[in-house]
N, C-alpha and C positions, 0 to 999 in steps of 0.2 A: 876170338879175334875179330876186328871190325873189318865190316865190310869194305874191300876196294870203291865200291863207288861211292860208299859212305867217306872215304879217307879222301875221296878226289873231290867234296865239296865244302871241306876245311875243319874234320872234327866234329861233326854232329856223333853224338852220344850213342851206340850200340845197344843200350835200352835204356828206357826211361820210365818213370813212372806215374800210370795211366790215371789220368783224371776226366771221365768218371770211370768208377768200377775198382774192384778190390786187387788184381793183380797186374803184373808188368807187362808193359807193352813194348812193341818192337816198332820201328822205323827200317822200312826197306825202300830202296834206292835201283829203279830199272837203269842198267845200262845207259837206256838213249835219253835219261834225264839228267840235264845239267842245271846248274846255279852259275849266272854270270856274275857278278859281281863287281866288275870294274867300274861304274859308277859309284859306289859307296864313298862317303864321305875320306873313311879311314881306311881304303884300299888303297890307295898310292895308283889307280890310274887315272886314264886320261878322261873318263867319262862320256867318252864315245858311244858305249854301249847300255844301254841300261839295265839294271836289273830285275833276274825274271828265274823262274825257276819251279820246280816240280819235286813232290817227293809223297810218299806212298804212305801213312799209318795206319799200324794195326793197332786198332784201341779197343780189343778185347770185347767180353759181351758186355752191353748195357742191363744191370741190374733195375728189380724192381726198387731195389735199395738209393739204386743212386736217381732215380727218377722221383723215390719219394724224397730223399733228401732236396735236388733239386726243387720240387711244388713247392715244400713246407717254407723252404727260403724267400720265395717270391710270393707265398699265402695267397697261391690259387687253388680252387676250388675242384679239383681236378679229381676223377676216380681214377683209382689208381691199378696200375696195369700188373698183370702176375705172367707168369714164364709162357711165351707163347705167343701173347696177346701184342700188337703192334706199339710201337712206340710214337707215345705221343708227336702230332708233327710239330707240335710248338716247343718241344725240345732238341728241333733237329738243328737251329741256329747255334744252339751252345755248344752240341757237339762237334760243328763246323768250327768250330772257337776254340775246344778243345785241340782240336788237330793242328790247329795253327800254333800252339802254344807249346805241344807236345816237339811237333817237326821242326820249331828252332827254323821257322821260316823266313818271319817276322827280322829279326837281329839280323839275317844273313842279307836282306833286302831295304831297311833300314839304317843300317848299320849301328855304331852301339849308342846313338842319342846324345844328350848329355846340352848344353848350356845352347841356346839359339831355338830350339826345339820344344815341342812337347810331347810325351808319352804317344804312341800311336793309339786309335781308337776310331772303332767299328761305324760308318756314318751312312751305310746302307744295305740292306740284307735283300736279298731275290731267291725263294727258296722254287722251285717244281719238283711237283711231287707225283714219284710214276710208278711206286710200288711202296710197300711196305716192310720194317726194320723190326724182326722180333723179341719182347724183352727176354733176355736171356742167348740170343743170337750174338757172335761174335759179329765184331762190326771192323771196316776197313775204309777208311779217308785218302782219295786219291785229291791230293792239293796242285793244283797249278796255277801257277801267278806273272800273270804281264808284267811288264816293264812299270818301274817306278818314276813316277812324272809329277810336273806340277803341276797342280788343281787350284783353282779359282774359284768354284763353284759351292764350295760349303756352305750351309749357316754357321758353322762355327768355327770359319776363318780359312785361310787358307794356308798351302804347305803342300806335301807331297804325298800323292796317295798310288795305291797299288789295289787291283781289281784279282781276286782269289776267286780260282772255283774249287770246290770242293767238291768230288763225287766221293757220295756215300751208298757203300754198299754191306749187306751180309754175307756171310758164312765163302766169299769169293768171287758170286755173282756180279754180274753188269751190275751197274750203279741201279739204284731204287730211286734216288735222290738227287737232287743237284742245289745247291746252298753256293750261291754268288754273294762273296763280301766283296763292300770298297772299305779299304780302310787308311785312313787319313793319318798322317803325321803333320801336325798343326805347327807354322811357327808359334816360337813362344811369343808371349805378351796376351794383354787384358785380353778373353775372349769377348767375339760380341754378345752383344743383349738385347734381347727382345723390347721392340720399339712397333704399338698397335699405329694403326691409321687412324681409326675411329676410336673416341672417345668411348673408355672402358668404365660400366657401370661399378656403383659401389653396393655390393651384395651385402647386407645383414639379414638378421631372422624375421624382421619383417616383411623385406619383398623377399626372400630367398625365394617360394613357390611361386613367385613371376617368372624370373629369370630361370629357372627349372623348368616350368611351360615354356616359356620362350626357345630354348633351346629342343624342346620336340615339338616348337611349329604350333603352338597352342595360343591365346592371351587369354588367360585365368584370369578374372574381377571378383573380388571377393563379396561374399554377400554374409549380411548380417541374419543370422539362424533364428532372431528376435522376433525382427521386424519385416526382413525381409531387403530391406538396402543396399543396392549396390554401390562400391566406393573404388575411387582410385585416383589418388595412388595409394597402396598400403599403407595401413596402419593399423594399429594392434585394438583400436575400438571402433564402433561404432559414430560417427557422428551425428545421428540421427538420436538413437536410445543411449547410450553408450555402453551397447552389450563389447564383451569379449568375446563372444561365441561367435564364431566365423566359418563358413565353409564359400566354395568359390563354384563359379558356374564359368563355359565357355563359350568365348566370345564370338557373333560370327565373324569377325576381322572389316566387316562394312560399315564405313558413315561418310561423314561430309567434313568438308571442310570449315572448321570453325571460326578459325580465323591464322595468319600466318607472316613471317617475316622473311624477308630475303635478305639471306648475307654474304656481303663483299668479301669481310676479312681471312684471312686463312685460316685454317681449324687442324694443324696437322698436315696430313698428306690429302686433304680432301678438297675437291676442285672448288674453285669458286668461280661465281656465287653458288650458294645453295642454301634450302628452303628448311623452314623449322616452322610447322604448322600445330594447331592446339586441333587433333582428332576428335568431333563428338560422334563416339560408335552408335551402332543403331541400339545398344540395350540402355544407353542414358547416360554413360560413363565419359567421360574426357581425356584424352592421353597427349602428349606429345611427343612427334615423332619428326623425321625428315619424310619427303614429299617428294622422289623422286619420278624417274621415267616419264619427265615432263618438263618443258622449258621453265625454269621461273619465271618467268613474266607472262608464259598463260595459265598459271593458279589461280584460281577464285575461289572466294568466299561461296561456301553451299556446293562447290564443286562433291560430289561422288566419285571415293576413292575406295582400296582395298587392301588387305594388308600383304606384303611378301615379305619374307624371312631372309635374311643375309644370313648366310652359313657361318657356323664358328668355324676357326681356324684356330693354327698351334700359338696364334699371340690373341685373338679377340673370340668374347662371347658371340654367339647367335645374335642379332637386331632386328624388331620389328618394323620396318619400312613400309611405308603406302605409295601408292599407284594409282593414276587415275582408273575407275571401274569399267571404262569404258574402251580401254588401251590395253594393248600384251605386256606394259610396264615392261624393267629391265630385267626383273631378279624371277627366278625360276618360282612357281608355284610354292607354297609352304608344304611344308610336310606336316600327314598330321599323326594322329599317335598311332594309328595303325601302322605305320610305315616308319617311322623315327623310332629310334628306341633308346628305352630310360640312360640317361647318364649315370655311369659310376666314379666315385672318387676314390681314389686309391692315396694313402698316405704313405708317404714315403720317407719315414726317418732316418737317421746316416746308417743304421747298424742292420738296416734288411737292405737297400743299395749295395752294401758291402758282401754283404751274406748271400743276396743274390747273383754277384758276380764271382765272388768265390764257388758255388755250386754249380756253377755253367763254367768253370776252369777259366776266365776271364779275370788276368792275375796283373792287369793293367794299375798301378796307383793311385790312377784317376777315376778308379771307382769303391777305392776303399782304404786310401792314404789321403785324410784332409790339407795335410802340408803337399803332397805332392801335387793336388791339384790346385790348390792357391800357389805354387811354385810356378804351375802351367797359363794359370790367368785365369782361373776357377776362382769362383767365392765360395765352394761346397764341394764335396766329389757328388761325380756327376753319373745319373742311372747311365748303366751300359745296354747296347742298342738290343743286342738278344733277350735281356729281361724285358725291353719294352715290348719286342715281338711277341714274348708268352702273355704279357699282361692283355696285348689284342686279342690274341688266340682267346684267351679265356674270355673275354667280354663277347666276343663271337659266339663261343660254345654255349652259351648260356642259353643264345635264343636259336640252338637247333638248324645251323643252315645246310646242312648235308656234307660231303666229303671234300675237303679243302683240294683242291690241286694247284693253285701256284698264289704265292702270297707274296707278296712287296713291303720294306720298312723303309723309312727314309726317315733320319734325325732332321730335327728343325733344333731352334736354339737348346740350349743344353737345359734336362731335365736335371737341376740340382737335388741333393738329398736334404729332410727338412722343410719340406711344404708336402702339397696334397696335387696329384695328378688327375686329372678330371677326363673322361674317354666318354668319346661318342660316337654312334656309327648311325648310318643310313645305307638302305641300297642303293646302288649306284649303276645299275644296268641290272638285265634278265637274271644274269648268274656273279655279278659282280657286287660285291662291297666295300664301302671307304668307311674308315674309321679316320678321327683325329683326338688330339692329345694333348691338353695344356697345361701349364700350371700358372697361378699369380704372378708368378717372375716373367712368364715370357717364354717360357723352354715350351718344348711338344714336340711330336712327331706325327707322321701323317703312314698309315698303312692303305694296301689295298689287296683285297682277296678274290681270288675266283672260288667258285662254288659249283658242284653241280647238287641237284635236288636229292634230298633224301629215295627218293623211288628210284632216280639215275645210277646212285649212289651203290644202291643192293646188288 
């Protein structure tokens, strides 16, 4: 027989079943939590009140099975955890995900969608982490959700969102966990698109290993293995001998002003005037670049300048800027390869987008129905925000930062399925790391992590 407080918040389901994990799960309802609902579209009231709501799952123990099924979907690199051993924390957004999907939250707070609208979907994660979830441990999702409001603030449009906390806990105990979703219900129509400020370079296999240094704060000049030559800009020979044989030496980022132009006209979003000078660095090479952290009109020829790095973000590569030598210029310090760390590119075709959001129970259509997300204003279904979280997690774990305790995701334009997602991180304080996220199109996301030190850690 269904539970009374279950029956007093309009027919949620007596059990359901549990994704992840091989058997059923239950849904319990404490007394002193209600679902308002009289804002919903197709509630017939006045919308006074808005909707908000609380409700309790038990999603059973988390298997080493469904963690491995999860990894393999998202083809992380992940050792894999056996009965006992804590569960991974970059699986703890999907299980927050789970619970939302299980607890029939979502519809009750939403209402049931349908023409004006798009699919609801996940556009910022806040995980703190204050204990550990063992695999093989039954596990229990206490959900509570603010009121539904309207938002202005997305990159990918606006519409109506609702802020979910999720404590997650084991075997009954105080929560271990706290996983904060906002999740957006987009009007419908075109989503927006990623639009750079600064003019975006054209990467082929010639300069690729530029713009790869460039991006961890390097300038690579190739040098001819022959003769010895240095050349730039790339290209696949020699001018001097015309060997193919090529390896590259690092620049120190110092020369002079060779010569330069100042321009009125607009470039984008970029102020005018501004400077576009021909760099001759000090190992012999020539580049051109912009000239900032300096009035245009006190540039000189022969002036001593130095290189800074513009950070990439979720729509532009990294750019090499100069600064007078002599001045704090505007742009932070470059990073160099000690401190920056390598870029990965992760390919993202339609059928692991989909695979990966199926295996983190994220049964949204806009992450694995192509018509439903060109219905929504999509040109692709589009990665969902938990997969992106594990995809940082693992480009984190790779280079060993010690015990994760509070992580941040924040969507930027929509990562579509069918290109290649490029992730890069730096530290960003003592115990702090920023990662970003882009693809060709425009889409990324932007994370941030606390860390303490492997020795804090033990």
């Amino acid at each position: 027989m269904m539970d009374p407080a279950l029956r007093r918040i309009g027919g949620i389901p007596e059990s359901i079943t549990r994704v992840p994990g091989q058997a059923a799960g239950r849904i319990f309802m404490a007394e002193e939590l209600t679902l308002n609902d009289s804002s919903r579209p197709d509630s017939g009231g006045d919308g006074a009140a808005p909707a908000t709501g609380s409700v309790v799952v038990d999603m059973g123990p988390v298997t080493a099975f469904d963690i491995a099924r999860w990894s393999a979907a998202l083809g992380l690199a992940l050792d894999l955890p056996r009965d006992g051993m804590a569960v991974p924390a970059a699986f703890l957004p999907a299980l927050a995900c789970a619970a939302c999907e299980q607890g029939g939250l979502l519809p009750r707070l939403f209402g049931a969608g349908g023409e004006g609208v798009a699919p609801p979907q996940v556009i910022r994660i806040r995980t703190h982490l204050s204990g550990e979830i063992a695999v093989g441990q039954p596990v229990r999702v206490s959900l509570s959700a603010g009121p539904v409001e309207d938002y202005e603030e997305s990159a990918v449009g606006a519409g109506r969102a609702v802020r979910i906390a999720a404590g997650i806990s084991g075997d009954g105990g105080a929560s271990s966990s706290i996983v904060e979703l906002t999740i957006l219900q987009r009007n419908a129509g075109p989503a927006p698109t990623g639009r750079s400020r600064w003019p975006q370079p054209l990467v082929a296999n010639d300069n690729r290993f530029w713009w790869d240094g460039v991006d961890r704060g390097l300038l690579l000049i190739q040098r001819c293995k022959e003769c010895g030559t240095l050349r730039h800009p790339p290209g696949p020979s020699c001018p001097a001998c015309g060997s193919l044989s090529w390896d590259t030496v690092t620049a120190s980022g110092r020369g002079t002003v060779h010569s330069f132009t100042i321009n009125h006209s607009r470039l984008g979003d970029l102020p005018s005037p501004y400077v576009v000078g021909l760099i001759a660095l000090d190992e012999g090479v020539r580049i051109v670049s912009n000239i900032v952290g300096i009035d245009p009109a006190d540039v000189r020829i022969g002036m001593e300048v130095e290189v800074r790095f513009r950070p990439a973000n979720s729509l532009e590569r990294a750019m090499p800027l100069f600064v007078p030598a002599d001045g704090d210029g505007i742009l932070p310090a470059c990073l160099g390869a000690e401190t920056g760390l390598e870029p990965v590119d992760i390919e993202l075709p339609a059928a692991r987008v989909a695979g990966a959001a199926v295996a983190g129970n994220n049964l949204s259509p806009l992450h694995r129905d192509p018509a439903a997300a060109r219905a929504a204003g999509y040109a692709a279904t589009v990665l969902d925000l938990a997969s992106a979280a594990a995809f940082a997690h693992d480009y984190l774990r790779r280079h060993d930062p010690g015990r994760i305790e509070m992580f941040e995701v924040a969507a930027g334009r929509p990562v579509l399925a069918d290109t290649v997602l490029t992730i890069r991180g730096s530290p960003s304080g003592a115990h702090d790391f920023a990662i970003t996220a882009s693809t060709p199109l425009g889409g990324g996301f932007e994370a941030q992590f606390s860390i303490r030190d492997s020795e804090t850690s033990k």
